[in-house]
Backbone as a printed PyTorch tensor [residue, N CA C, xyz], in Angstrom:
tensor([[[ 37.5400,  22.6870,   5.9780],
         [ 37.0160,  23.9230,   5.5010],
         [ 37.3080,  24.0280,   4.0150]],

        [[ 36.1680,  24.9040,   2.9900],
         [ 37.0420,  24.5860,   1.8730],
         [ 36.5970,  26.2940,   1.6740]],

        [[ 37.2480,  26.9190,   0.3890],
         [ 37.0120,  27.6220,   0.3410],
         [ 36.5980,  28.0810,  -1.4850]],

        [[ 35.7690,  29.0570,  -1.3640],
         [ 35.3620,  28.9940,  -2.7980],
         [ 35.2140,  30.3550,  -3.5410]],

        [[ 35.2930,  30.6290,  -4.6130],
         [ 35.0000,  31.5490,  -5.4780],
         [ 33.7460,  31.1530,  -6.2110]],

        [[ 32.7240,  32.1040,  -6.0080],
         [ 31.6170,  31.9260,  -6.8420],
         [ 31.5890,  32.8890,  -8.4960]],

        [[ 30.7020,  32.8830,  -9.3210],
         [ 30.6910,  33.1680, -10.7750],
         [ 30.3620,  35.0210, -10.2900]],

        [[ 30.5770,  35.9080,  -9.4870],
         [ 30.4600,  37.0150,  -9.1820],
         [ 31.8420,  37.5280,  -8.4180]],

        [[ 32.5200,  36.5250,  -8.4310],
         [ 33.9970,  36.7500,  -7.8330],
         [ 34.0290,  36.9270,  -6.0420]],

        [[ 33.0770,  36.5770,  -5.7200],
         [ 32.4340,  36.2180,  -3.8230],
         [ 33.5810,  35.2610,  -3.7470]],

        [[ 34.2520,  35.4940,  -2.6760],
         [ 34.9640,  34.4310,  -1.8120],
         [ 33.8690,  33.6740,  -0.6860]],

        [[ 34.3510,  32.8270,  -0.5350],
         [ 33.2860,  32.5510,   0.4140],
         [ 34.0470,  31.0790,   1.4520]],

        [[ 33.5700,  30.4530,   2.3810],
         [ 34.0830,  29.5940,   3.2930],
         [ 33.0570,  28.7350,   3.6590]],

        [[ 33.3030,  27.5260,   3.7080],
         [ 31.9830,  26.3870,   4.2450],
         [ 32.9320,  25.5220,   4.6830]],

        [[ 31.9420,  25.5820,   5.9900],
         [ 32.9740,  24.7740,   7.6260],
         [ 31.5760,  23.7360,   7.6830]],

        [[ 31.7430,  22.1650,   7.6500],
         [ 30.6200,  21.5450,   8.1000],
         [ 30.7870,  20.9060,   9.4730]],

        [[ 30.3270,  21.9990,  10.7580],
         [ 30.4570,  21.7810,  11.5150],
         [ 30.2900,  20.4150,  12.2370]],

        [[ 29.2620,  19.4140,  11.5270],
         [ 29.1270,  18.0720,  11.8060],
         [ 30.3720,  16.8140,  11.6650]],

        [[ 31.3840,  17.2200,  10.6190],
         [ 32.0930,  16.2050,  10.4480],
         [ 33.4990,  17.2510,  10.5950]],

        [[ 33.7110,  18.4400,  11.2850],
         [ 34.9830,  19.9110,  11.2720],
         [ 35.3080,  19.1970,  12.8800]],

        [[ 36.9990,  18.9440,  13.1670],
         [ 37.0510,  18.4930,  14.4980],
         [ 37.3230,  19.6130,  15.4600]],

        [[ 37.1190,  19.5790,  17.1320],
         [ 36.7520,  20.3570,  17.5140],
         [ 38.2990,  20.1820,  18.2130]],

        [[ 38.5970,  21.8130,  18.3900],
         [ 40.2230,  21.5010,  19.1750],
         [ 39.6040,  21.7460,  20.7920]],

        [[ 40.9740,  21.9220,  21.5320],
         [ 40.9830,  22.1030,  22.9260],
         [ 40.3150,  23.2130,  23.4610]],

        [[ 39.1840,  23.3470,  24.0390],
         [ 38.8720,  24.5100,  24.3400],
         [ 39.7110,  25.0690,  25.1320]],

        [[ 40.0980,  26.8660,  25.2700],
         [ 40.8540,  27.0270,  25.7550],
         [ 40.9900,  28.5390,  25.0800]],

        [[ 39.8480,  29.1010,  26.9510],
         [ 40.0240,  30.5310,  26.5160],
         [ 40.6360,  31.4130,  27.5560]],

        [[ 41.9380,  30.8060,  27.8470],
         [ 42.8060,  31.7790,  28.6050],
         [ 42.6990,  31.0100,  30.3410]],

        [[ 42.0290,  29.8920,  30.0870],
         [ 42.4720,  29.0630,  31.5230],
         [ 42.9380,  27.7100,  30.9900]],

        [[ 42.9410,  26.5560,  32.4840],
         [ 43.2720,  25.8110,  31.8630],
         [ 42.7050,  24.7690,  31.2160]],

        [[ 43.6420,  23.7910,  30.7440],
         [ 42.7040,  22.9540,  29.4040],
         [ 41.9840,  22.2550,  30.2090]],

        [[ 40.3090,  21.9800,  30.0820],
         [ 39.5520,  21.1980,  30.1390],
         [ 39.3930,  20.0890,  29.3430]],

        [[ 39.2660,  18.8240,  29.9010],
         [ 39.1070,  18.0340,  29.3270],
         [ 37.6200,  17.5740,  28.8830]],

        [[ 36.8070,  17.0250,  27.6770],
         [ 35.6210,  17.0760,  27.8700],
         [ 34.8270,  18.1750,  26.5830]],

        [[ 35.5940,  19.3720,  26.8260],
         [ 35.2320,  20.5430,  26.3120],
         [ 36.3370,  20.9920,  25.1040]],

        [[ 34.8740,  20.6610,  23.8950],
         [ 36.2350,  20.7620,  22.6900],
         [ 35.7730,  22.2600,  22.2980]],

        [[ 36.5330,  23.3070,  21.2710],
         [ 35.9270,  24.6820,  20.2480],
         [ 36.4390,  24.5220,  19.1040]],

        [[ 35.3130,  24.6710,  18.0180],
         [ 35.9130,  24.9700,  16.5620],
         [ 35.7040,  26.5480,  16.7860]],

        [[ 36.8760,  27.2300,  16.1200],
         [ 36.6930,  28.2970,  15.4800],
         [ 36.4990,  27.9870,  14.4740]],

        [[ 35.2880,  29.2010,  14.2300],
         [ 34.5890,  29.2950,  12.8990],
         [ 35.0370,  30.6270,  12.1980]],

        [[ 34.9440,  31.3640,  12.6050],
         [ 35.8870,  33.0660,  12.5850],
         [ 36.3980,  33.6790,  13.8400]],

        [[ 36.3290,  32.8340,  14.8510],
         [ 37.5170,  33.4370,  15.9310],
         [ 38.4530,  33.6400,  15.7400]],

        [[ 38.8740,  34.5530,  16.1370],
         [ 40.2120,  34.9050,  16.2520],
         [ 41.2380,  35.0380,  17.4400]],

        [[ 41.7610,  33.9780,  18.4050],
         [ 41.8740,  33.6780,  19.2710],
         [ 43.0600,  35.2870,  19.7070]],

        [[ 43.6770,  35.8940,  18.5110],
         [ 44.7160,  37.1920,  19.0310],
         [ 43.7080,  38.4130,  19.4470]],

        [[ 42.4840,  38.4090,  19.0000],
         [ 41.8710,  39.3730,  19.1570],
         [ 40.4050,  39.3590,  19.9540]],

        [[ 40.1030,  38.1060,  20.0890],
         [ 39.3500,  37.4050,  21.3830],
         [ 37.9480,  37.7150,  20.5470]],

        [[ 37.8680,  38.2670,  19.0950],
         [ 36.6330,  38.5930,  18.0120],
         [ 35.8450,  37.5370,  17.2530]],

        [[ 34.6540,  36.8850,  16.9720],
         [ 34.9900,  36.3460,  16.1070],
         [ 33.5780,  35.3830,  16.5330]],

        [[ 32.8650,  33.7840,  15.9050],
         [ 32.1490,  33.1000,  15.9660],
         [ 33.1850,  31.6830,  16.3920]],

        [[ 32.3630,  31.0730,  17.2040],
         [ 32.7040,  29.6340,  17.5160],
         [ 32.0450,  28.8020,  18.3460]],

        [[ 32.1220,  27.4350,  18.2680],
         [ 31.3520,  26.5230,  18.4950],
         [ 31.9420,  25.7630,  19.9700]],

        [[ 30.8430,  25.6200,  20.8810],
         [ 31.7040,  24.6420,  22.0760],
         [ 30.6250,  23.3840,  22.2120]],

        [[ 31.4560,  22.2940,  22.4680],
         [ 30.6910,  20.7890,  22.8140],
         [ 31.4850,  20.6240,  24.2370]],

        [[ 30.3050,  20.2540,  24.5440],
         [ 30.4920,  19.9740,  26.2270],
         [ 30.2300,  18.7390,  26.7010]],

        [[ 31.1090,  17.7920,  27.1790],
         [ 30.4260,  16.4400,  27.4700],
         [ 29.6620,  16.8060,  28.8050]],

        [[ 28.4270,  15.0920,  29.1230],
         [ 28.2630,  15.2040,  29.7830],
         [ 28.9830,  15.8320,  31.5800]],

        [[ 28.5270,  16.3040,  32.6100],
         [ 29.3310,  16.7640,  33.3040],
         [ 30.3380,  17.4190,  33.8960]],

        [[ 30.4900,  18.0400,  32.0040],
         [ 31.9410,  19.3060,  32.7070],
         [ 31.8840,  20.6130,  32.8380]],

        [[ 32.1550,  21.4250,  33.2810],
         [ 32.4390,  22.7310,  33.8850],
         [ 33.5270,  23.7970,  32.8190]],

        [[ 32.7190,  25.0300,  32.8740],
         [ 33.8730,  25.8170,  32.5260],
         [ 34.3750,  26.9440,  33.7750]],

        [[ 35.8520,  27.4110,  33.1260],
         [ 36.5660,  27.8040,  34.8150],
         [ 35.8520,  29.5290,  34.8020]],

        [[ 35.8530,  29.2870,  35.5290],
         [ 34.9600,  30.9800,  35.8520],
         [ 35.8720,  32.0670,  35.0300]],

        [[ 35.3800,  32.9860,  34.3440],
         [ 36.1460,  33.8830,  33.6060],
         [ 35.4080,  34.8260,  33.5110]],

        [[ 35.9630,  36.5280,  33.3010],
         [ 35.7860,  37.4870,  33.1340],
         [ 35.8090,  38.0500,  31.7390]],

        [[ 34.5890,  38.5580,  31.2860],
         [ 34.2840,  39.1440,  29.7330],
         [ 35.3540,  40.3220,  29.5450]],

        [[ 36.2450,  40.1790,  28.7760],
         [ 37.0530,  41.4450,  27.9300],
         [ 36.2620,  42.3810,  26.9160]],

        [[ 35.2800,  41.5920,  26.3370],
         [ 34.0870,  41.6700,  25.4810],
         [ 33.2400,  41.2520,  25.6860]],

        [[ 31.7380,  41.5280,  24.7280],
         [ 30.7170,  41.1810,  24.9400],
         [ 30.9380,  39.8150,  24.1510]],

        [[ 30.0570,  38.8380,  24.9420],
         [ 29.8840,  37.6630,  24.4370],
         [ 28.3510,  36.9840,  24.0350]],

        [[ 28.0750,  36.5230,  23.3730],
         [ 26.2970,  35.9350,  22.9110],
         [ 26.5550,  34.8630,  22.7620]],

        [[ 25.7210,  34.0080,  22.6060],
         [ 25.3960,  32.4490,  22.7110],
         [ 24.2720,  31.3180,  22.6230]],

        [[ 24.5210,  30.9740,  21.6400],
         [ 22.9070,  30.4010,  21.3790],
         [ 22.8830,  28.6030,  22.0230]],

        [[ 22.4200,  28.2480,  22.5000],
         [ 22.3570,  27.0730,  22.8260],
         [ 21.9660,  26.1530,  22.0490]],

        [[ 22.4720,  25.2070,  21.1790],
         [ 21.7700,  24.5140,  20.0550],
         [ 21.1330,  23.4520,  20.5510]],

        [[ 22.0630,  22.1540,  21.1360],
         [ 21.7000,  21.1010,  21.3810],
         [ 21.8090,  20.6910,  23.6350]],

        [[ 21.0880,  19.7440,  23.9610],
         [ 21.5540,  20.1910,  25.6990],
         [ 21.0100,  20.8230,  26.1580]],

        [[ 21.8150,  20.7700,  27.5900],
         [ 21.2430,  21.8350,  28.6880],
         [ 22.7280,  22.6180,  29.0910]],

        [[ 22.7690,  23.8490,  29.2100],
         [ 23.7880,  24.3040,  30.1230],
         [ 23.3470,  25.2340,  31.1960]],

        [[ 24.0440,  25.0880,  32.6400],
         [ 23.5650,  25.3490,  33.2610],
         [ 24.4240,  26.7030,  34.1650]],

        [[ 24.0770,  27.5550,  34.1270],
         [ 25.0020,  29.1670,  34.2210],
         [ 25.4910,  28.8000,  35.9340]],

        [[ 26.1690,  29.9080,  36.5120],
         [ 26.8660,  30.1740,  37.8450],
         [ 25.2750,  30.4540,  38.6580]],

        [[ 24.6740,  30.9740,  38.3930],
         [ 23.2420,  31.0830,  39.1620],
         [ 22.1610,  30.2110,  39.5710]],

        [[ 22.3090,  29.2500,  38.6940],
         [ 21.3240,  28.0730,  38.4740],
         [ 20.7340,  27.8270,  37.9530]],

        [[ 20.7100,  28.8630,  36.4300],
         [ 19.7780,  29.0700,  35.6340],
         [ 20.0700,  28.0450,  34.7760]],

        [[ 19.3390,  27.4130,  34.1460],
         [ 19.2430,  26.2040,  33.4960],
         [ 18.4700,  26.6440,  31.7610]],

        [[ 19.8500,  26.5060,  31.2800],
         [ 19.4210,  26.9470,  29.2070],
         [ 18.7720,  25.8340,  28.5860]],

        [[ 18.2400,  25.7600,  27.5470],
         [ 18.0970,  24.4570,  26.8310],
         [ 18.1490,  25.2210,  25.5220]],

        [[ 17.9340,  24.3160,  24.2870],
         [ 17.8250,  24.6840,  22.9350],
         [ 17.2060,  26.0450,  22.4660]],

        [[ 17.8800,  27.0420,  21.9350],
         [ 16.6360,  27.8370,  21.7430],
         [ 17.1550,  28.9790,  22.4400]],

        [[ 17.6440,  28.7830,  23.8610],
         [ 18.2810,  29.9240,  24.8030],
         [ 19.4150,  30.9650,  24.1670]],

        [[ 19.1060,  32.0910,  24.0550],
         [ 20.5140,  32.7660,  23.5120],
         [ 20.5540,  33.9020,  24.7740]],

        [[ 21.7080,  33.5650,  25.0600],
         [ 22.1030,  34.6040,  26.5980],
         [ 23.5030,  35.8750,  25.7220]],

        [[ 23.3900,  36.9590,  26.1900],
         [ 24.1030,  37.9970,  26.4740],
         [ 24.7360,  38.2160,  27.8300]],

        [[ 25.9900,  38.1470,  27.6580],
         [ 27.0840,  38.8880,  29.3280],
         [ 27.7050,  39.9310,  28.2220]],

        [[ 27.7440,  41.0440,  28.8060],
         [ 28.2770,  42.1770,  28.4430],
         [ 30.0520,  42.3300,  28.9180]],

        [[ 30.7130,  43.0180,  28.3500],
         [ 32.2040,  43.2430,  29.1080],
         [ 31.9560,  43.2790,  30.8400]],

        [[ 33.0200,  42.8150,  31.1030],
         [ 33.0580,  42.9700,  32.8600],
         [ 32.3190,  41.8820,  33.3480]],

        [[ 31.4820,  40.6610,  32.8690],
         [ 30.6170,  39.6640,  33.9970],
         [ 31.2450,  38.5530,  33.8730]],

        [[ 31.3730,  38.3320,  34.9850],
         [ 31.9010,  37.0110,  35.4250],
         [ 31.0640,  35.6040,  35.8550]],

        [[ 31.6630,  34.6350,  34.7760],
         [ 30.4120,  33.6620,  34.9460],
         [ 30.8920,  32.5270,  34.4700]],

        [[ 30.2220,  31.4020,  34.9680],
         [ 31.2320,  29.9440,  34.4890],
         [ 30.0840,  29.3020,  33.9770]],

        [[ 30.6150,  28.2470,  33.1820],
         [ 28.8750,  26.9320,  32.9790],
         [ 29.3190,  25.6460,  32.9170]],

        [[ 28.3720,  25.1150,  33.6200],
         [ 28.8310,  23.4380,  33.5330],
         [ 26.9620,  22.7430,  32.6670]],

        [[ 26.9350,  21.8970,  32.7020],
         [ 26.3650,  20.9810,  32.0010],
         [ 26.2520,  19.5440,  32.5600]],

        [[ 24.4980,  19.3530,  32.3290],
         [ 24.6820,  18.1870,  32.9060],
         [ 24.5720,  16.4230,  31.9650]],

        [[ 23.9760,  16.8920,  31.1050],
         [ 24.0100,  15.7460,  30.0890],
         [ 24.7020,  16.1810,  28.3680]],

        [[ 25.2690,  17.0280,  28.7200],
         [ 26.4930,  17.6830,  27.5230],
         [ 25.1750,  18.5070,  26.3570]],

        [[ 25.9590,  19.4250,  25.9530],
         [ 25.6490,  20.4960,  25.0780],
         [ 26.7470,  20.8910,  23.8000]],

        [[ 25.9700,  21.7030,  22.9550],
         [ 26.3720,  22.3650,  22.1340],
         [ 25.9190,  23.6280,  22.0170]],

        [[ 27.0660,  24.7930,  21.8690],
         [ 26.5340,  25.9490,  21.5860],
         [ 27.5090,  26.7550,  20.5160]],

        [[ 26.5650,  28.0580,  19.8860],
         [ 27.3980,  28.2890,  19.0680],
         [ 28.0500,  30.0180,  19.8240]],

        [[ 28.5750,  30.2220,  19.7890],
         [ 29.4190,  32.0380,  20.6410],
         [ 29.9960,  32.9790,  19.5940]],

        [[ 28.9680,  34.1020,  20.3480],
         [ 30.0150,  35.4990,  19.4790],
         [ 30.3840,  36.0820,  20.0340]],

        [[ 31.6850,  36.5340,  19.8470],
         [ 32.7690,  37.5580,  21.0720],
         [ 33.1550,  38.5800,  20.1220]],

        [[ 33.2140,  40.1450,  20.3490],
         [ 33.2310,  41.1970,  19.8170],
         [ 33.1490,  42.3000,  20.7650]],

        [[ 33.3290,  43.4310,  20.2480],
         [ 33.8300,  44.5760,  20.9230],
         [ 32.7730,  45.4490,  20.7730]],

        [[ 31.3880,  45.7990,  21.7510],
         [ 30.2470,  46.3300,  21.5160],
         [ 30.6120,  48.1340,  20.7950]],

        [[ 29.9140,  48.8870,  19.9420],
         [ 29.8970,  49.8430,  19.6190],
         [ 29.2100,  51.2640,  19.8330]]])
């Protein structure tokens, strides 16, 4: 990540998510293997924030319950929800606080997530 001051006194941050390594995903279950997250502005104390998940082929996430609203755009892949619904590129899904829902994947994905506290 580097960070910069522009000629207007803007702070600013550039993460190149292509070559930025991805840590352990790991949002309050246990560690999956397979499934890496960059935070990009998450904030893992306050569960707020943007971040990125790569999913290898074939893995699963553990079923979990929204504290917050969560969004999600599907970049690259397929992921495939608790219902059977099947995302591809392009898909941006909303679960609101309170839904409970897991995703696995069958030939691995990328997506990017926003978690925040609706108003």
């Amino acid at each position: 990540m580097k960070s910069q001051s522009n000629h207007y006194g803007n702070q600013r941050q550039i993460i190149n998510t292509k070559t930025a390594k991805f840590d352990i995903y790991d949002f309050g279950g246990p560690v999956l293997e397979g499934i890496g997250q960059l935070d990009l502005s998450y904030d893992r104390e306050t569960g707020h924030g943007v971040y990125m998940i790569r999913m290898e082929p074939g893995t699963e996430t553990t079923a979990h319950v929204h504290t917050v609203r969560e969004e999600y755009l599907i970049l690259e892949g397929d992921l495939v929800e608790t219902d059977g619904t099947v995302l591809g590129p392009g898909d941006y899904v909303i679960y609101e606080p309170g839904t409970k829902h897991s995703s696995r994947t069958v030939n691995g994905c990328l997506v990017i997530g926003f978690e925040y506290t609706p108003t």
